[in-house]
N, C-alpha and C positions, 0 to 999 in steps of 0.2 A: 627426281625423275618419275617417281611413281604419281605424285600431285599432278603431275604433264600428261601420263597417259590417261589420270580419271579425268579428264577433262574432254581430250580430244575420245575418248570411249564414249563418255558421256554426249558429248557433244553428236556423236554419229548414231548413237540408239535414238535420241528427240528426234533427229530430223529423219531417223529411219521411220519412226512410229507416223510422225505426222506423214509423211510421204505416200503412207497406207491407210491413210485412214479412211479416204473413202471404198478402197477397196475390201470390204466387209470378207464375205468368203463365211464360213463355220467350219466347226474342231471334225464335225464329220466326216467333210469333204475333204478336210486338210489331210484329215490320216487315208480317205481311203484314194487318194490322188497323190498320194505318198510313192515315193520311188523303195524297189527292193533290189538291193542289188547281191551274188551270190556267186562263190566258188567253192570247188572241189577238186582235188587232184592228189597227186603219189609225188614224194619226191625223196633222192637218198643221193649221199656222196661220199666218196670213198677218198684216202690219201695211202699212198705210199712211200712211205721215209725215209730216209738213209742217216747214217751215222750213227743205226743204233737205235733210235727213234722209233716206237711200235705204229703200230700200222692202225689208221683210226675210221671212223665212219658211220653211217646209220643208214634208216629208211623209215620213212614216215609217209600217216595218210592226214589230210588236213581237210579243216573246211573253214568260208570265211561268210559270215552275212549281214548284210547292213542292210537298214530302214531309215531314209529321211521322208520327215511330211511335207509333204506341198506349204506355201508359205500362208500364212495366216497373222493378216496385217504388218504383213514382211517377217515375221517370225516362222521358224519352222526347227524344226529338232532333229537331230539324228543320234542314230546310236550303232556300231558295229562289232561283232565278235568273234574273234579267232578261237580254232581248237585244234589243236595235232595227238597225234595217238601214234606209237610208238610200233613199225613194224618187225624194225633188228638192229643190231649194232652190233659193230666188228669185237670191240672190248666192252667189257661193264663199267658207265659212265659217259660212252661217248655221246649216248644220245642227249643224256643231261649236264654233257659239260660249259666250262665256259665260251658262252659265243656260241652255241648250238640253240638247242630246243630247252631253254632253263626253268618252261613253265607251259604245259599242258594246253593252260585257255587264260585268256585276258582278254577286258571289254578294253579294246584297243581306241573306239570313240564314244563319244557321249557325248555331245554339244547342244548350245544353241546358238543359233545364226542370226542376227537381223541385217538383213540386205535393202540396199536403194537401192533401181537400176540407175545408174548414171551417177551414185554417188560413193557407192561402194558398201562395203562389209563388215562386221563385229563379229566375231564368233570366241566362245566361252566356253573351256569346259578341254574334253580330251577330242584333240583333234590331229589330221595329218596335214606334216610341213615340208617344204621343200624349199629350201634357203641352202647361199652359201655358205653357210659351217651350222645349219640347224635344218634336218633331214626326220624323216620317219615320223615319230608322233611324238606329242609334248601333250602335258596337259596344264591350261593355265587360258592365254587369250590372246588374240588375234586382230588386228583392224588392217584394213585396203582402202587405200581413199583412191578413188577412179575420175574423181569430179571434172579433172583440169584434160582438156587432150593431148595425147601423147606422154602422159605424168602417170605413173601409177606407184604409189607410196603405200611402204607394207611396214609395220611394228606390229612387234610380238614380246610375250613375255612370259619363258616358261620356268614353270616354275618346278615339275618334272617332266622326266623322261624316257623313252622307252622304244627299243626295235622289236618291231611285231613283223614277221614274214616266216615263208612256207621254210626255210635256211634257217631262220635267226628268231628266237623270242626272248624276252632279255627275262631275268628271273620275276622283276616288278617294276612299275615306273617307279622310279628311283629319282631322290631328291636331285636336283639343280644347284649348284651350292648352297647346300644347307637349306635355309629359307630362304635367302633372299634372291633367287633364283636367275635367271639370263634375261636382258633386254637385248635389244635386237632392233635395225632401223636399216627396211632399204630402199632405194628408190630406184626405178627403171623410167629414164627419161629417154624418146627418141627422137631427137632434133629433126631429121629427115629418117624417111621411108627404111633406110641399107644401114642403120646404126644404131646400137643399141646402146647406155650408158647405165652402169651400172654401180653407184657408190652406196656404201654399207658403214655400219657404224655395227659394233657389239659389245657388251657392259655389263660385266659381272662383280658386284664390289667383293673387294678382296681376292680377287679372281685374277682379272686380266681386262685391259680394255682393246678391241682391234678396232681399226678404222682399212677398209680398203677401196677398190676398185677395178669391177671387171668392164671390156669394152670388147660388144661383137659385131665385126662388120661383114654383112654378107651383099654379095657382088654376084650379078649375072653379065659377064662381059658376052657369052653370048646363050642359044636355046638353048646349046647342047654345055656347054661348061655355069658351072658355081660355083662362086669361092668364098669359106668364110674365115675370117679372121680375128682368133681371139686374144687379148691379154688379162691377164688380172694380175693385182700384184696385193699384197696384206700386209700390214705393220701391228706388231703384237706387241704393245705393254702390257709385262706381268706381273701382279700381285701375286702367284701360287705360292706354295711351298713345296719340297718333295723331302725324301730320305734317299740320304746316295751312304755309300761304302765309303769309310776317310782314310781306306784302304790300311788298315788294321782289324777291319772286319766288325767295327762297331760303325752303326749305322746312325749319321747324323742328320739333322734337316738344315736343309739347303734353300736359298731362294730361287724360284725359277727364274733364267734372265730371259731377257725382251727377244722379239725373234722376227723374221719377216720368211715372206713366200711369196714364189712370183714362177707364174705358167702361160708359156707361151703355144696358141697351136695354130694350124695354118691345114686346113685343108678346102678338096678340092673334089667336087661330086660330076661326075661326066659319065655316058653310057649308060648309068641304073648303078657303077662303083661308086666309091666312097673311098677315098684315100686321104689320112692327114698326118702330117707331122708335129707332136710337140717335145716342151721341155719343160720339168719343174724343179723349178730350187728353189732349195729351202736354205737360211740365214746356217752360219758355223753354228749360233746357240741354240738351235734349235725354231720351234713355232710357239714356246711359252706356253704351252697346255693344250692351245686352240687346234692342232693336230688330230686330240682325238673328236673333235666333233666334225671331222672331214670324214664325206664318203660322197664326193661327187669327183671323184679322179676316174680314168677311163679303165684303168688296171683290175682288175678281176681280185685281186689278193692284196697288191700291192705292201706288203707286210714294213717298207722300212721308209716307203716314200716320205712319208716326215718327220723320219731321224734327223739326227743332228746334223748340214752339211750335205744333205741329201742332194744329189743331183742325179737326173732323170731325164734322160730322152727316151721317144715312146715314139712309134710309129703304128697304125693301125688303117686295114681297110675291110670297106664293108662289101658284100654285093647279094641280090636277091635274082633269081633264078629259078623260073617256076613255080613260084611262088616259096620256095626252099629260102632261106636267109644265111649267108655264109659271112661269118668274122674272124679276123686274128689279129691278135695285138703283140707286138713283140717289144717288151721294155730291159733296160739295167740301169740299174738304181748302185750310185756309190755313195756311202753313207759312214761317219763316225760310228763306232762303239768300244766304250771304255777304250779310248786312246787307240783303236785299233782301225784300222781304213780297209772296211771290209767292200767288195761287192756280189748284188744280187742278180740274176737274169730272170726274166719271167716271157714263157709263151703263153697266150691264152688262145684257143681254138672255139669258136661253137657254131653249132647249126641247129636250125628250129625251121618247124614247117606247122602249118596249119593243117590238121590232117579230117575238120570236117568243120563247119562254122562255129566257133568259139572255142574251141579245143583245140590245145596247139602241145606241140611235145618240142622239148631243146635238150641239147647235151654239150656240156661243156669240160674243156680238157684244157688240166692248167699245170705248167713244166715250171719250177721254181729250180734251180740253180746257185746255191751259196756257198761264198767261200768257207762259212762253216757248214759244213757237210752236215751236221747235226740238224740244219733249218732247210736243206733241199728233199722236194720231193715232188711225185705226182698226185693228180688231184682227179676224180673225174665225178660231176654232177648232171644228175640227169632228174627234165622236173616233164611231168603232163598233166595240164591243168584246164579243167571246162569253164568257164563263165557264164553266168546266165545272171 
């Protein structure tokens, strides 16, 4: 697999370079035609616990700035980097714990890009991704072939990775397994105008291998109403291993078994609202690992949505109003653990408004509800952020 992608790489950088070659351009022009792009903002979130559970939270001030250059014989470079600084926290550790703020500053990009128009993209190095089960940033490499119309083909393969945001910085990009890190293949084909098709392939030796398919159809039966409708479903063979309890209290390792996922939603936009209904389940065995590399579900927290047996209906709508933006999601997740058939409820509330050109402020409130008391609690985050 790795021989297949230096090939099709290889093959998209020759034809990017010749593609450019008579567009000459110089390094001067390149950097000073270059794009900056840049933010600044406060943000902090508070929970409060039940069952005992101490009461957790921070506040922070961040900033974010990136530089790509104008292309130069289709090549161009960029680079970006995060820094947060640390305003307070409820307990010592919350700001640096797990899944918080694990790390001050990281160069979150550094790439290079060589782009055709009309033939597509190469990009090398530490960049931001947006995939079904590979989200945030990776570092490793990237190709788009755009060539065919209505075809758009994306592989990737990273080899680490890493959440960089104003909430979340992960302590370092951190290995992929091991070396030999994640493949990745998707395709978006749209046979007509109102449908999307969306089949995926993902490849981690010793890992797991998933193959799926998402399909979105959106419909204007008339001005005023639009409906869209989505499925995806995923099938996971797993190679992992874990360590479970062989319930003597001595911890053995286990093979992870195979696992499937499948979400259904159906909504329906009329007025300036947004209203939709879904539902996701997940396989009794679980999703075989590829769980944790999900964070495109619509739930704010969503803490057990792809537990073992998970089953999930989720109702959400949206509406704007003055330019004011109002959401609320309301889900319950019933879910395995350790043999026990627990459930979750979850409300999510938020509102954001733009309160002068690029500067927007939102607050969000999130009501979790578990049958162990020990896991429910409230949440409240509140972010204002300028962009320039």
């Amino acid at each position: 697999m790795k021989y297949t992608y230096s090939r099709i790489v290889g093959a998209l950088v020759l034809g990017g370079t010749l593609g450019f070659a008579a567009d000459a351009g110089n390094l001067e022009e390149a950097l000073s035609q270059g794009e900056i792009s840049a933010s600044v903002g406060v943000y902090g979130q508070y929970s409060n616990h039940q069952g005992g559970t101490k009461d957790s939270g921070f506040s922070n001030g961040f900033t974010e700035i990136g530089f790509e250059t104008a292309p130069l014989y289709g090549v161009s470079l960029g680079v970006r980097g995060f820094g947060s600084a640390k305003i307070g926290e409820k307990e010592d550790g919350d700001y640096k714990a797990e899944g918080a703020i694990e790390d001050n500053a990281v160069l979150s990009e550094a790439f290079i890009k060589i782009e055709h128009e009309g033939m597509g993209k190469v990009v090398f190095g530490r960049q931001a991704v947006d995939f079904n089960w590979l989200t945030d940033y990776i570092e490793g490499a990237s190709v788009e072939l755009s060539a065919l119309e209505n075809l758009v083909v994306t592989m990737a393969w990273a080899r680490k990775y890493a959440v960089v945001g104003f909430d979340e910085v992960s302590e370092k990009f951190g290995k992929v397994n091991e070396d030999d890190g994640l493949y990745m293949l998707e395709v978006k084909y749209t046979p007509i105008e109102a449908l999307e098709l969306n089949p995926y392939v993902y490849y981690g030796e010793n890992l797991f291998g998933a193959y799926g398919m998402k399909a979105v159809l959106s419909l204007e039966p008339s001005d005023a109403l639009k409906t869209t409708t989505m499925l995806h479903y995923a099938k996971i063979n797993s190679d992992a291993t874990t360590e479970e309890d062989d319930g003597s209290g001595a911890m053995v390792e286990v093979n992870v078994k195979d696992g499937s996922f499948m979400q259904a939603e159906q909504g329906f936009e009329f007025a300036g609202a947004l209203l939709a209904l879904g539902y996701v389940k997940v396989d009794k065995d679980g999703l075989g690992g590829l769980g944790e590399a999900g964070d495109q579900m619509p739930l704010e927290d969503g803490n057990h949505i792809f537990d073992d047996n998970a089953r999930t209906p989720y109702m959400r709508a949206e509406y704007e109003i003055e330019g004011v933006k109002l959401s609320a999601l309301y889900a319950q997740t019933k879910y395995d653990d350790a043999g026990l058939s627990l459930k979750e409820k979850e409300l999510d509330l938020s509102v954001g408004y733009e309160i002068i050109k690029n500067l927007e402020a939102s607050l969000i409130y999130v009501n979790v509800d578990n049958d162990a008391k020990s896991d429910s609690y409230n949440a409240f985050k509140a972010l204002v952020q300028y962009t320039f």
